[in-house]
DSSP file (Angstrom, degrees, kcal/mol; ACC not computed):
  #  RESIDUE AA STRUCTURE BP1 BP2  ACC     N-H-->O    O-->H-N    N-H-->O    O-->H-N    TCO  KAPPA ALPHA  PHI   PSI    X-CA   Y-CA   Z-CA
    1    1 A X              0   0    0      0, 0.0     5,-0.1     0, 0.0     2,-0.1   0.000 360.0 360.0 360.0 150.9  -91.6  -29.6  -79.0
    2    2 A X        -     0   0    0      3,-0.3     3,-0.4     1,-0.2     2,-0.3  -0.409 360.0 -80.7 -92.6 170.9  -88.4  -30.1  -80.6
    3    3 A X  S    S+     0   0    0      1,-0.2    -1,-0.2    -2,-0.1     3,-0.0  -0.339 115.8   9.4 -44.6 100.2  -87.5  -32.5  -83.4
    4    4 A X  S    S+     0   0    0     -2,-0.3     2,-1.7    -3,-0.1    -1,-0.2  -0.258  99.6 102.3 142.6 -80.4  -86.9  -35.5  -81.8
    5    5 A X        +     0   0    0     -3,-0.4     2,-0.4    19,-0.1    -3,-0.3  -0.540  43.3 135.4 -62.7  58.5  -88.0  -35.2  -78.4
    6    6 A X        -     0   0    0     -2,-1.7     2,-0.3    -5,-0.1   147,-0.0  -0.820  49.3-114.8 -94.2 125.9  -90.7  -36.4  -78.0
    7    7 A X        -     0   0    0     -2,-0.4     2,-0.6     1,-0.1    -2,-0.0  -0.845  11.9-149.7-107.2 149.0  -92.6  -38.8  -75.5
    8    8 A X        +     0   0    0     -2,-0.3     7,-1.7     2,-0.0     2,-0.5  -0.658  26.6 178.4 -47.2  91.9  -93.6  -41.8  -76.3
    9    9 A X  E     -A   14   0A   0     -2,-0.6     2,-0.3     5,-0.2     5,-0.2  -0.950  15.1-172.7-121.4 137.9  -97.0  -42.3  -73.9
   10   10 A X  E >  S-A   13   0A   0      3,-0.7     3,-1.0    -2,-0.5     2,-0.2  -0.901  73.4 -46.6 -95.6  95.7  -99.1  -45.5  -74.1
   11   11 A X  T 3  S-     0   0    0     -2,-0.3     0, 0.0     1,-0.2     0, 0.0  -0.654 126.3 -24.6  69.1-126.9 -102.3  -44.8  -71.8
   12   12 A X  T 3  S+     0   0    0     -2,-0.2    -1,-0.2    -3,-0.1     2,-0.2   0.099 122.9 103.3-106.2  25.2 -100.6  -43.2  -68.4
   13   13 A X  E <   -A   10   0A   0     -3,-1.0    -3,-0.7     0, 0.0     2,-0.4  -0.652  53.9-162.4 -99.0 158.9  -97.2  -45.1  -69.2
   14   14 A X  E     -A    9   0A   0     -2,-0.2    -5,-0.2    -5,-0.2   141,-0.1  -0.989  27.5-108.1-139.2 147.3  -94.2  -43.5  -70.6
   15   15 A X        -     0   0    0     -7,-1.7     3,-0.1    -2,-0.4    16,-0.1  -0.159  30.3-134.4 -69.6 174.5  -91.5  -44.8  -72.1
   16   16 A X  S    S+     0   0    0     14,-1.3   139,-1.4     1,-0.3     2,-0.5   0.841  76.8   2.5-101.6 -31.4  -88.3  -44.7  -69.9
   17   17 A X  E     -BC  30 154B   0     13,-1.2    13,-1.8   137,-0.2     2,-0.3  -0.994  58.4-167.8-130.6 157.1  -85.6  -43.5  -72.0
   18   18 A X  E     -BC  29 153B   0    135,-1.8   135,-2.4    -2,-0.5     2,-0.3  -0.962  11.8-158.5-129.7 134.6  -85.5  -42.4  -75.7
   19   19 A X  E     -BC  28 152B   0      9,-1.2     8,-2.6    -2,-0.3     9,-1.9  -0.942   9.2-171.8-129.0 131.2  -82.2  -41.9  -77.5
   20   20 A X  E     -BC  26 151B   0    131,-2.3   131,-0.9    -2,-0.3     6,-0.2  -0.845  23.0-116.4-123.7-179.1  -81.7  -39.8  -80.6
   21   21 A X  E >>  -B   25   0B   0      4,-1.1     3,-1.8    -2,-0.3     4,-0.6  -0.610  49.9 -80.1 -88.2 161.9  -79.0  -39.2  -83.0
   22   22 A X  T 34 S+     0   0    0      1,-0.3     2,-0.6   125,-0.3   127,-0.1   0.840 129.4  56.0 -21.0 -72.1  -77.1  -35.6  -83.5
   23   23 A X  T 34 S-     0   0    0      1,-0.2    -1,-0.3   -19,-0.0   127,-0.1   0.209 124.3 -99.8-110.8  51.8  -79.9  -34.5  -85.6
   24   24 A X  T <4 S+     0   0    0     -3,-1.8     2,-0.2    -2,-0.6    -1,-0.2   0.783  70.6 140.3 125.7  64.0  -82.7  -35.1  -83.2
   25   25 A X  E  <  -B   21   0B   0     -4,-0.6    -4,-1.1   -21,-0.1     2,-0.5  -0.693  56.7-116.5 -59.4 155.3  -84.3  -38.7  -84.3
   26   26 A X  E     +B   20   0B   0     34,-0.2    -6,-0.2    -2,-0.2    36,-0.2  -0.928  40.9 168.3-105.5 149.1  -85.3  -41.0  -82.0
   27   27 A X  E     +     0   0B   0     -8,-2.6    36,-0.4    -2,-0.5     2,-0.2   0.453  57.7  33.0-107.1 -44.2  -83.2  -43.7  -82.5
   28   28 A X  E     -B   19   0B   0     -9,-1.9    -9,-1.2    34,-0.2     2,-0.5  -0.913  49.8-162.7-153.7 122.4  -84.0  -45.9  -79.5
   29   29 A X  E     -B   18   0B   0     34,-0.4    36,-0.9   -11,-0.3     2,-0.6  -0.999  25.0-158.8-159.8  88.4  -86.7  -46.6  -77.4
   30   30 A X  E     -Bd  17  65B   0    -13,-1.8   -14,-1.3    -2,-0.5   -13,-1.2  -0.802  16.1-168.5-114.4 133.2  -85.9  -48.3  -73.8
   31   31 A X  E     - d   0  66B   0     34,-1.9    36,-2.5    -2,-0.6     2,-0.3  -0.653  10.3-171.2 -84.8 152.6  -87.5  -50.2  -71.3
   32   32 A X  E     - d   0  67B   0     -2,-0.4     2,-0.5    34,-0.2    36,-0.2  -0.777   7.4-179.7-155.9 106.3  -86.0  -50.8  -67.8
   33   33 A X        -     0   0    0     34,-1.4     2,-2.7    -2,-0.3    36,-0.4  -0.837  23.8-149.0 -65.8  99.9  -87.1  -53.0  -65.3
   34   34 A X  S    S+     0   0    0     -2,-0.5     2,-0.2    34,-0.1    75,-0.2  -0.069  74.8  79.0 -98.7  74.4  -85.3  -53.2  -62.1
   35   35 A X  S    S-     0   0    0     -2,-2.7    34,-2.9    73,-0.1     2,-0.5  -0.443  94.1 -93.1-119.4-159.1  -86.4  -57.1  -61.7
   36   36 A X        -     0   0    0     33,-0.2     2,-1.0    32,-0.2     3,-0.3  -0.974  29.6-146.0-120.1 104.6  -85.3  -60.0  -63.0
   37   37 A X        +     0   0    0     -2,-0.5     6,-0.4     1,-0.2     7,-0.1   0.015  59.4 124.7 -76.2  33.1  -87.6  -60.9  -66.4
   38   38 A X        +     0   0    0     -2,-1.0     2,-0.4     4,-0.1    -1,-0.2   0.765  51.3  79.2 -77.1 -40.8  -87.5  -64.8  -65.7
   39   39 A X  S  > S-     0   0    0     -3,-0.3     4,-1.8     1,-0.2     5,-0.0  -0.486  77.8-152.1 -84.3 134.2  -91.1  -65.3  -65.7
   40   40 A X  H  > S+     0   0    0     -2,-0.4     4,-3.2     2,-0.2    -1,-0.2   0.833  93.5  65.4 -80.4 -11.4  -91.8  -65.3  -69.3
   41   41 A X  H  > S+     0   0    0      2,-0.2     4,-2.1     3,-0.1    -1,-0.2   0.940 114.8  40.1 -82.1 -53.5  -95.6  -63.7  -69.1
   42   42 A X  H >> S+     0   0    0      2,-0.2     3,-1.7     3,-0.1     4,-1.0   0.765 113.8  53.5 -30.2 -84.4  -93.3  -60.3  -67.5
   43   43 A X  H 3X S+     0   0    0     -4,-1.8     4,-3.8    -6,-0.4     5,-0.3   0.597 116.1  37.7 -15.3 -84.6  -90.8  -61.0  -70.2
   44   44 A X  H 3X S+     0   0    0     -4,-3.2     4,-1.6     1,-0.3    -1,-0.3   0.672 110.3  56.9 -31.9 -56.2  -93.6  -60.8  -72.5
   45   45 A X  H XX S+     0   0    0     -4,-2.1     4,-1.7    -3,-1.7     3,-0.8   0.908 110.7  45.8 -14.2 -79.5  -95.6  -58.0  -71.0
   46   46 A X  H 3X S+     0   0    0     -4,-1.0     4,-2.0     1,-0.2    -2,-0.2   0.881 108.8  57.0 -52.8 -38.9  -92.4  -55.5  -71.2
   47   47 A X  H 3X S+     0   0    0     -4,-3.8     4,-1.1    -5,-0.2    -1,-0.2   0.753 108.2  47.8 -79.1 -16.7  -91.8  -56.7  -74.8
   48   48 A X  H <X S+     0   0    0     -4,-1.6     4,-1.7    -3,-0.8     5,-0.2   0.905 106.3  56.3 -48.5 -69.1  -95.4  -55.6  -75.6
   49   49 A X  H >X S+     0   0    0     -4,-1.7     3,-4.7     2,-0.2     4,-1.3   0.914 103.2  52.7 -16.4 -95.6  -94.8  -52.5  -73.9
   50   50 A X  H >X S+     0   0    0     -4,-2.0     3,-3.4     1,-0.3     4,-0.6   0.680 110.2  57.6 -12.4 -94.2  -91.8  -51.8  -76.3
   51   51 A X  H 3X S+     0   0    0     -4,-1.1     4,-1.9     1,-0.4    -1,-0.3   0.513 102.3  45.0   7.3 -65.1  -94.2  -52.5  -78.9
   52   52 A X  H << S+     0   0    0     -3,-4.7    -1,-0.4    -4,-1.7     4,-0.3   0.646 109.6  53.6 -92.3  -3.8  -96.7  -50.3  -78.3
   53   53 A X  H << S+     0   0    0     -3,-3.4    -1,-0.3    -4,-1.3    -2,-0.3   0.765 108.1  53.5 -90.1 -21.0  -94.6  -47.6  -77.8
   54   54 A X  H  < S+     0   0    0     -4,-0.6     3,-0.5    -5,-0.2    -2,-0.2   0.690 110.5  47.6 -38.2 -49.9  -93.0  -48.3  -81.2
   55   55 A X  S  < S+     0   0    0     -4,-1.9    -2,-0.1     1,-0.2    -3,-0.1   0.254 105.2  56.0 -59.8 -11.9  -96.0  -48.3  -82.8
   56   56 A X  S    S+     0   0    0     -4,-0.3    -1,-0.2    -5,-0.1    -2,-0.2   0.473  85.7 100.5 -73.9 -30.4  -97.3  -45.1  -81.3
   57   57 A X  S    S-     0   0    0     -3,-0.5     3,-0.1     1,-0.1    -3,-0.1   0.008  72.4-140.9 -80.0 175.2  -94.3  -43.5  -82.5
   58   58 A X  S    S+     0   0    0      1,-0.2     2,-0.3     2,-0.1    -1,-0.1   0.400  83.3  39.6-115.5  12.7  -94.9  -41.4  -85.9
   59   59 A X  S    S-     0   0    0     20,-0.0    -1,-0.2     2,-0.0    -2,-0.1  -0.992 106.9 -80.1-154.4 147.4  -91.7  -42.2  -87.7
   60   60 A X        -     0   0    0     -2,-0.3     2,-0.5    -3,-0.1   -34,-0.2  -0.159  38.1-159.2 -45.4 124.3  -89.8  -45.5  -87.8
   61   61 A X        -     0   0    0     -7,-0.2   -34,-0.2     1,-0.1    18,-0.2  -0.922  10.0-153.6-120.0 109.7  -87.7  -46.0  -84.5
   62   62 A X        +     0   0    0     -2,-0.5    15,-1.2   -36,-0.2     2,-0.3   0.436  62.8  27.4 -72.9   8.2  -84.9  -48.6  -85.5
   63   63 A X  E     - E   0  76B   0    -36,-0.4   -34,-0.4    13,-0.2     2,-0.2  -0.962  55.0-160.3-166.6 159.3  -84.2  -50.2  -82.4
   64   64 A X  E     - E   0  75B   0     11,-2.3    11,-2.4    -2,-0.3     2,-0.3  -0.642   8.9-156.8-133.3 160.2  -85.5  -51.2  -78.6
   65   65 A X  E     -dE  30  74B   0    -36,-0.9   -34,-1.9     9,-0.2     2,-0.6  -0.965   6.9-168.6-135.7 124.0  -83.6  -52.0  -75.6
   66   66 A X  E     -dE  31  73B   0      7,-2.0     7,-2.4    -2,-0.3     2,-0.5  -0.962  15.5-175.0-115.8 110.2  -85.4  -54.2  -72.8
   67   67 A X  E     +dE  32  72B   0    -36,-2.5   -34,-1.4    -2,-0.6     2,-0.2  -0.908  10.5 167.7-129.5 113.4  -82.6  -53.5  -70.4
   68   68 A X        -     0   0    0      3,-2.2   -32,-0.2    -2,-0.5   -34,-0.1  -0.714  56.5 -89.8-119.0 175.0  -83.8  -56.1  -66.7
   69   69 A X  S    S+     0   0    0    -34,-2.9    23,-0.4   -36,-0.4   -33,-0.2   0.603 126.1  40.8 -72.4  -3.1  -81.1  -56.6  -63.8
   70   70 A X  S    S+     0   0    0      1,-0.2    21,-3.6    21,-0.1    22,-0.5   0.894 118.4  13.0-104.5 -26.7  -80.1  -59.4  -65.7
   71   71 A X  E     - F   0  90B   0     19,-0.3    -3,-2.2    20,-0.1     2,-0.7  -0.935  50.0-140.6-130.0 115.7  -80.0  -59.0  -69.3
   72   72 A X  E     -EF  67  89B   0     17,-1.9    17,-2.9    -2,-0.4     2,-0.6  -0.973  21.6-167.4 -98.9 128.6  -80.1  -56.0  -72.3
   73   73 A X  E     -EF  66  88B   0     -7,-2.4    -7,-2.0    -2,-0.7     2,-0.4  -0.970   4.1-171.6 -92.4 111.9  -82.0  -57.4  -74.8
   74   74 A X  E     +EF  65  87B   0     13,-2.6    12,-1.3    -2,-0.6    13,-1.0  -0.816  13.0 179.4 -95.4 142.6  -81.5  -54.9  -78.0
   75   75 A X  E     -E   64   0B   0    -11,-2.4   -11,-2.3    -2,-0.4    10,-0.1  -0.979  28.0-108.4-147.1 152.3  -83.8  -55.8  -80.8
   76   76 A X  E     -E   63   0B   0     -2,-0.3     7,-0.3     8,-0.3     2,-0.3  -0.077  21.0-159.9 -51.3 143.2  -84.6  -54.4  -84.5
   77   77 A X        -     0   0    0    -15,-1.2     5,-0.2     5,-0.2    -2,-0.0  -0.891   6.7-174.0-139.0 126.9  -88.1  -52.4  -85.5
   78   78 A X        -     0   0    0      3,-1.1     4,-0.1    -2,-0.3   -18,-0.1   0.289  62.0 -86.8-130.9 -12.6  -88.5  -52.5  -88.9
   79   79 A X  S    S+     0   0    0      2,-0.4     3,-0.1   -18,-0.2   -17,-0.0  -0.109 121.8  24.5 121.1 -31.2  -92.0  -49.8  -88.8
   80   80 A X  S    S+     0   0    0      1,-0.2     2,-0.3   -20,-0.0   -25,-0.1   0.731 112.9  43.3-132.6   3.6  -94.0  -53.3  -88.1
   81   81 A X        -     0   0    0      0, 0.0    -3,-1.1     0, 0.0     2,-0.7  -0.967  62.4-136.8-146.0 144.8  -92.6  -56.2  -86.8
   82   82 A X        -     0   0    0     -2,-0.3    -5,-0.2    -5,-0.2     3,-0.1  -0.935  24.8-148.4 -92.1  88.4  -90.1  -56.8  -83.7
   83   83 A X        -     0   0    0     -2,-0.7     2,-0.5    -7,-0.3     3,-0.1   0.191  26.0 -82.0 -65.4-161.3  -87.5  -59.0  -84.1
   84   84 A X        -     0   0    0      1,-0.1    -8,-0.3     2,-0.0    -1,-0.2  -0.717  63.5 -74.9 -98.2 154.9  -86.0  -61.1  -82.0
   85   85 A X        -     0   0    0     -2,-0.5   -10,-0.3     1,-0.2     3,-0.1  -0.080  40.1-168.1 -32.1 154.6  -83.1  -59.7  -79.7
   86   86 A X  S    S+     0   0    0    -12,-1.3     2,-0.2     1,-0.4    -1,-0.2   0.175  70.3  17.8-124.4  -6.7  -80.4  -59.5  -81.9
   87   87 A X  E     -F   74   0B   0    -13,-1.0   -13,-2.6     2,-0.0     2,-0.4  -0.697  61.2-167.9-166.3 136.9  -77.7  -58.9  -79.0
   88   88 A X  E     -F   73   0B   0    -15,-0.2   -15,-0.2    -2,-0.2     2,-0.1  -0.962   6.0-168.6-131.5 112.5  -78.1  -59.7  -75.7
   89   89 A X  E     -F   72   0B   0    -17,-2.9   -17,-1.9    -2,-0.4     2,-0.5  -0.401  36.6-106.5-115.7 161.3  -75.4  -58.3  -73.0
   90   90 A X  E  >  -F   71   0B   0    -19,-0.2     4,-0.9     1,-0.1   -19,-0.3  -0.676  29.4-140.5 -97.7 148.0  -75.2  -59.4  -69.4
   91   91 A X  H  > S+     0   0    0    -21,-3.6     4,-2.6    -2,-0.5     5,-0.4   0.961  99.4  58.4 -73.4 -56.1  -76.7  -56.2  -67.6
   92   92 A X  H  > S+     0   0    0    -22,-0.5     4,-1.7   -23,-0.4    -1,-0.2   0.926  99.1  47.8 -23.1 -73.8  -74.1  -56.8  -65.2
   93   93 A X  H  > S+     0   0    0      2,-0.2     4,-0.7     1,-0.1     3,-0.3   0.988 113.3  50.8 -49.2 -50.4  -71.1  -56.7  -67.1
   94   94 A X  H >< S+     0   0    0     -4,-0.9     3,-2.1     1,-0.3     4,-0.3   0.922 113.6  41.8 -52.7 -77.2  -72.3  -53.4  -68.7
   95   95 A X  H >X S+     0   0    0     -4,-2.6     3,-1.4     1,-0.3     4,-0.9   0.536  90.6  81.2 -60.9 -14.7  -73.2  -51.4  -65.3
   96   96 A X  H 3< S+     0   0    0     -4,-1.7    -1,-0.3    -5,-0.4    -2,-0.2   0.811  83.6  64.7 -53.0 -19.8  -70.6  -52.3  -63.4
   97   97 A X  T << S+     0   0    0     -3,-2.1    -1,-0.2    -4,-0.7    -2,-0.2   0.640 111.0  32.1 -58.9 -28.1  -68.6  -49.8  -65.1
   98   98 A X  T <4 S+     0   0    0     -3,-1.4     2,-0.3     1,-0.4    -1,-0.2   0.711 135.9  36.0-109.5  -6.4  -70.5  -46.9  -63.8
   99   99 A X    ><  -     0   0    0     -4,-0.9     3,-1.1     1,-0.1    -1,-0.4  -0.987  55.3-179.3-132.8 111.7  -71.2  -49.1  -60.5
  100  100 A X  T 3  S+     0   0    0     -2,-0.3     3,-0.1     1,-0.2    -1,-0.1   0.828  93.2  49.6 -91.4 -13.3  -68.7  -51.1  -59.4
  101  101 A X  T >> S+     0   0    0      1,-0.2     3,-1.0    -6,-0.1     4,-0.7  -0.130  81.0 114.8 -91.5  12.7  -71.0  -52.2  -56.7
  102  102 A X  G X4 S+     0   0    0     -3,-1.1     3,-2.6     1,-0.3     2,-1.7   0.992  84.3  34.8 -62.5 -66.9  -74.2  -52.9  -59.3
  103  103 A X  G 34 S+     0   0    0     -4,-0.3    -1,-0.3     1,-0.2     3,-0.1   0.010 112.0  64.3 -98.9  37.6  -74.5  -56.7  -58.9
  104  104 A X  G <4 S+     0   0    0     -2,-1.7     2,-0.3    -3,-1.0    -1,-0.2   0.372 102.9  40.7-109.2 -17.0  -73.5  -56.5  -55.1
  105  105 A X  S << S-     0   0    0     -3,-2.6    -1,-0.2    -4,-0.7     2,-0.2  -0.920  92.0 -87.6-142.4 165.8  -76.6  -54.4  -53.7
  106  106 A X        -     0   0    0     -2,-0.3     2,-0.9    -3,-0.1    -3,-0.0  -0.330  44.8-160.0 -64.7 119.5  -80.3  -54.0  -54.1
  107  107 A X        -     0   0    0     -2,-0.2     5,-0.1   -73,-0.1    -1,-0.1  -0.823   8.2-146.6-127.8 113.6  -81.3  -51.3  -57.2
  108  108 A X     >  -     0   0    0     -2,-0.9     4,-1.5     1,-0.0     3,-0.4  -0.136  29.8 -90.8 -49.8 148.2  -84.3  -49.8  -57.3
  109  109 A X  H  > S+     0   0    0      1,-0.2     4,-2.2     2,-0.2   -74,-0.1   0.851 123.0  41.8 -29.7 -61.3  -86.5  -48.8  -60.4
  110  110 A X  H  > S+     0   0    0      2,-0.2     4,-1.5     1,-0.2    -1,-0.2   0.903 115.8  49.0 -77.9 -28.8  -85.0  -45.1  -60.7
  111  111 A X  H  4 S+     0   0    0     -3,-0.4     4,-0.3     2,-0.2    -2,-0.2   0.871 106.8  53.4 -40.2 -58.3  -81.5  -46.0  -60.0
  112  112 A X  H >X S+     0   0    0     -4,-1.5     4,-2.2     2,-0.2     3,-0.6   0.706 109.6  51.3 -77.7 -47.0  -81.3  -48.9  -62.6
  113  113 A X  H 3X S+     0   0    0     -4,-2.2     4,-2.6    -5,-0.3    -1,-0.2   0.974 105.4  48.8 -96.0 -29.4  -82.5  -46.5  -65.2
  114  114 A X  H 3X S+     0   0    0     -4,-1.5     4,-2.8     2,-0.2    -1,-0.2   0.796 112.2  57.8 -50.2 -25.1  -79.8  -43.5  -64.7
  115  115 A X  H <> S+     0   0    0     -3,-0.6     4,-2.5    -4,-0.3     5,-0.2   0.982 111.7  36.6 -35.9 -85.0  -77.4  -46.8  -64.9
  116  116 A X  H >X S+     0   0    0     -4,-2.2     3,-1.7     2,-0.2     4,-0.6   0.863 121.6  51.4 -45.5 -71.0  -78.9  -47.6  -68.6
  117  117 A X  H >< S+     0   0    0     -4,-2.6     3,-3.7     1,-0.4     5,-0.3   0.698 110.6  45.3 -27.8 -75.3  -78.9  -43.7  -69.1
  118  118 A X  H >X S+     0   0    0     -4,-2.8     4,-2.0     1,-0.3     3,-1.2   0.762 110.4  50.1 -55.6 -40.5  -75.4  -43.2  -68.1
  119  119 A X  H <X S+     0   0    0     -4,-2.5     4,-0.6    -3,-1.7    -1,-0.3   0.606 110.4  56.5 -89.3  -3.5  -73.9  -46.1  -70.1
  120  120 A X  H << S+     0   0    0     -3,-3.7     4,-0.5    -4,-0.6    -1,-0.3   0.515 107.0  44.7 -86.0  -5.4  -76.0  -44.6  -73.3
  121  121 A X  H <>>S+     0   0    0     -3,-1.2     4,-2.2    -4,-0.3     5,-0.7   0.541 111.2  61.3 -95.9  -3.4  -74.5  -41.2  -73.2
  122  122 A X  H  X5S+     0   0    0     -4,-2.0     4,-3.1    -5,-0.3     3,-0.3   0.973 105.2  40.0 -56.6 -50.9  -71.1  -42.9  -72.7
  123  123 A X  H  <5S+     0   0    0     -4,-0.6    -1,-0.2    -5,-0.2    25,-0.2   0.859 121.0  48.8 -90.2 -19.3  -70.9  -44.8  -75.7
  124  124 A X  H  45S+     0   0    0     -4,-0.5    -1,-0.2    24,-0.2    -2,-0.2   0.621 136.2  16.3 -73.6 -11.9  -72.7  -41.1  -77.9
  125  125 A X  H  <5S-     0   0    0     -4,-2.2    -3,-0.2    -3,-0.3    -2,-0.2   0.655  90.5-132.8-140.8  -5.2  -70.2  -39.4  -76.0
  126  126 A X     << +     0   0    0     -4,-3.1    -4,-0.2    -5,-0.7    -3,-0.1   0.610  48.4 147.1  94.5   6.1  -67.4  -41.2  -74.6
  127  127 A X  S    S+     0   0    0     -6,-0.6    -5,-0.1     1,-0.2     3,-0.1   0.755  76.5  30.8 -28.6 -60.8  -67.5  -39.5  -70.9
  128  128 A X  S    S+     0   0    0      1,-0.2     2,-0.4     2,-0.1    -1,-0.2   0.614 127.9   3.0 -36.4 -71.6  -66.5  -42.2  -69.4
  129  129 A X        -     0   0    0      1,-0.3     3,-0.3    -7,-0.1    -1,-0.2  -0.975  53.4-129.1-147.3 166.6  -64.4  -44.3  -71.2
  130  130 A X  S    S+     0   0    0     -2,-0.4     2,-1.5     1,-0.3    -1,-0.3   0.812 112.8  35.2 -75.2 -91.2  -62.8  -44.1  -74.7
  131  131 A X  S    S-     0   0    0     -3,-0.1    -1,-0.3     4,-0.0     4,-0.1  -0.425  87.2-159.4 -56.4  82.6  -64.3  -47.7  -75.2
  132  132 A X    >   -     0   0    0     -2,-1.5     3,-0.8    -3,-0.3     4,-0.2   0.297  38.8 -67.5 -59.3-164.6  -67.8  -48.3  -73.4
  133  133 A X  T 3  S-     0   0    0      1,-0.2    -1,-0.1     2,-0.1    -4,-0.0  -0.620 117.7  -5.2 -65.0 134.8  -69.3  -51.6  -72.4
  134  134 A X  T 3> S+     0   0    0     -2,-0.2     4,-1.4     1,-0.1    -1,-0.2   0.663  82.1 144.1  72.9  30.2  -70.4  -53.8  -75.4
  135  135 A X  H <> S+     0   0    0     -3,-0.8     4,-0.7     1,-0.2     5,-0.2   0.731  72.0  59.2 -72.3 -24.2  -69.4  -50.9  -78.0
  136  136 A X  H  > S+     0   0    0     -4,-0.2     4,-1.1     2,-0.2    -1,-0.2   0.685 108.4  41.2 -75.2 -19.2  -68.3  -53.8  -80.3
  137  137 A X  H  > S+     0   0    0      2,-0.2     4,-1.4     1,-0.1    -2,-0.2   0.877 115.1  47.8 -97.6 -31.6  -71.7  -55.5  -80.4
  138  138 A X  H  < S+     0   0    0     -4,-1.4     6,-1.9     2,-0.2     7,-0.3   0.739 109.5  47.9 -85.0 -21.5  -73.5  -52.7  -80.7
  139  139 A X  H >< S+     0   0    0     -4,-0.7     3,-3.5     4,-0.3    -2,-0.2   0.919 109.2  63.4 -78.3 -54.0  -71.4  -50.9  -83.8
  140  140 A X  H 3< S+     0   0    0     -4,-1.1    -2,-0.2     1,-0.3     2,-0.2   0.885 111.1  38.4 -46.4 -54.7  -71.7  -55.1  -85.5
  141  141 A X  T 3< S-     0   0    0     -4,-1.4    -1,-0.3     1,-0.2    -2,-0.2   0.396 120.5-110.1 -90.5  23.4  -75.6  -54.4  -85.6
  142  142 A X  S X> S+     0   0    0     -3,-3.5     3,-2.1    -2,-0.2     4,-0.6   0.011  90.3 112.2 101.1 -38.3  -75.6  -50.4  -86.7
  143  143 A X  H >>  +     0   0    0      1,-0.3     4,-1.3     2,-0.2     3,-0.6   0.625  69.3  51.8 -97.0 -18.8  -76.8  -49.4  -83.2
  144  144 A X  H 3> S+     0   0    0     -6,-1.9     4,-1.7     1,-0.2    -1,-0.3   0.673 106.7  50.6 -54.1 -31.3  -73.5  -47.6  -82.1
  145  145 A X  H <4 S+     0   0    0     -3,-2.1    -2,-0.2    -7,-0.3    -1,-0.2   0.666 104.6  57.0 -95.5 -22.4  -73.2  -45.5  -84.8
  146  146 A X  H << S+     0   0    0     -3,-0.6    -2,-0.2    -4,-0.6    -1,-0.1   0.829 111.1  44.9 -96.4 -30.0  -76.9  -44.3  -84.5
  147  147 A X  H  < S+     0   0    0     -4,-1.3  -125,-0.3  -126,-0.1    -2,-0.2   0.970  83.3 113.1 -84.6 -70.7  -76.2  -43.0  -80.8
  148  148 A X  S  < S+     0   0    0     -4,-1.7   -24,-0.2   -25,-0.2    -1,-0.1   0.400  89.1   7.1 -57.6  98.2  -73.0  -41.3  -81.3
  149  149 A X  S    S+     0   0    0   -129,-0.1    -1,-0.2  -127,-0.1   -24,-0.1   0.323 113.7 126.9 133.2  30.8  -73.1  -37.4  -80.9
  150  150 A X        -     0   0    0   -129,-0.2     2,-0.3   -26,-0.1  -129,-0.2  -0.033  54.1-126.4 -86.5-171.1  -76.7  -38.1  -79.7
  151  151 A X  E     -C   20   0B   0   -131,-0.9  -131,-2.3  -130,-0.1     2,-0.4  -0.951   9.7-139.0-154.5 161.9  -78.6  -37.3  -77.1
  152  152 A X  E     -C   19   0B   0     -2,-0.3     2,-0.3  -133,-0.2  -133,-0.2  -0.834   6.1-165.5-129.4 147.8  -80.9  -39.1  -74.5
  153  153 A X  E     -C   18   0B   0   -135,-2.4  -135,-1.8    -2,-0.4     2,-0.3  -0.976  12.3-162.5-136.1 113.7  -83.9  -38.3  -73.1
  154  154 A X  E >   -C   17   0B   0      4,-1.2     3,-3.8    -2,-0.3     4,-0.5  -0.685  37.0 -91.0-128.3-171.0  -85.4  -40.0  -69.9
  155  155 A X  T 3  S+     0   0    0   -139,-1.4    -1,-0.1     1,-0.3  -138,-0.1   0.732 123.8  59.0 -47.9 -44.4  -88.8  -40.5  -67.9
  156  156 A X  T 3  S-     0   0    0   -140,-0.2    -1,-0.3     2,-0.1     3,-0.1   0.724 117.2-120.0 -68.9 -27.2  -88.2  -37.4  -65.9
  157  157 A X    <   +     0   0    0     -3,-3.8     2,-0.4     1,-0.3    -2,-0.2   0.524  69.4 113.1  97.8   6.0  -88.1  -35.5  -69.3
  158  158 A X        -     0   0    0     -4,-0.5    -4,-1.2     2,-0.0     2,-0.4  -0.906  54.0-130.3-123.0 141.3  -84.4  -34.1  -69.2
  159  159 A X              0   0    0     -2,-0.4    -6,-0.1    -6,-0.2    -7,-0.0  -0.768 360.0 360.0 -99.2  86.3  -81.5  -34.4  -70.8
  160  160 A X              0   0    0     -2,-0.4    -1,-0.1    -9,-0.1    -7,-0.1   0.001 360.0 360.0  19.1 360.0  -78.2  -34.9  -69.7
């Protein structure tokens, strides 16, 4: 398997995307739920998840995404502890860009995560737009810089 590229499995789960940088780290770790995480014992649940798939990993992965229809939560992994979000984006805002029609109709599980996908090889490669969604919040905390010229990797096992 190549540097990099790896999956992340906890028992029969897998993580749904992993992003690495140009020279094939993983970088990124995301979950994506297409619910709404309002019940905090979900919330919690997913943020476990993340966890253990962080902790599974065999090298330090510095940041998680817990990406629900309403909210990306990005947060730090420091090799043992999970902060707390450290930027938190309306999910909405972000995906409307590759959907202008996201927060008007019902999005299913596989949809919702080609959404996240697409708006993480946007901002490693600009496809899209010169300036993606929330490229200024994510460059303040490091996490912009780590995807660009990167590459993504999702459930399905292919990359873009």
């Amino acid at each position: 398997m190549e540097a990099g590229r790896f999956e992340l499995t906890q028992g029969d789960s897998l993580v749904d995307i992993i992003a690495c940088n140009p020279e094939g780290q993983t970088v990124l770790v995301v979950e994506v739920k297409a619910t709404k995480l309002n019940d905090s014992k979900a919330k919690q649940w997913a943020i476990e998840k993340l966890k253990s798939y962080l902790q599974a990993a065999n090298t330090k992965i510095p940041f998680a995404i817990l990406a629900d229809l309403e909210n990306i939560e990005i947060f730090q992994w420091d090799g043992a502890n999970l902060s707390e979000p450290v930027s938190v984006l309306k999910t909405a805002t972000v995906l409307n860009h590759y959907d202008p029609e996201f927060s008007s109709k019902r999005i299913f599980g596989p949809y919702h995560n080609t959404l996240v996908e697409a708006w993480l090889r946007d901002l490693a490669y600009h496809w899209k737009s010169e300036t993606p969604p929330a490229s200024e919040e994510l460059a303040a905390i490091g996490l912009l810089q780590a995807l660009e010229d990167g590459d993504t990797y999702s459930e399905g096992g292919a990359s873009w």
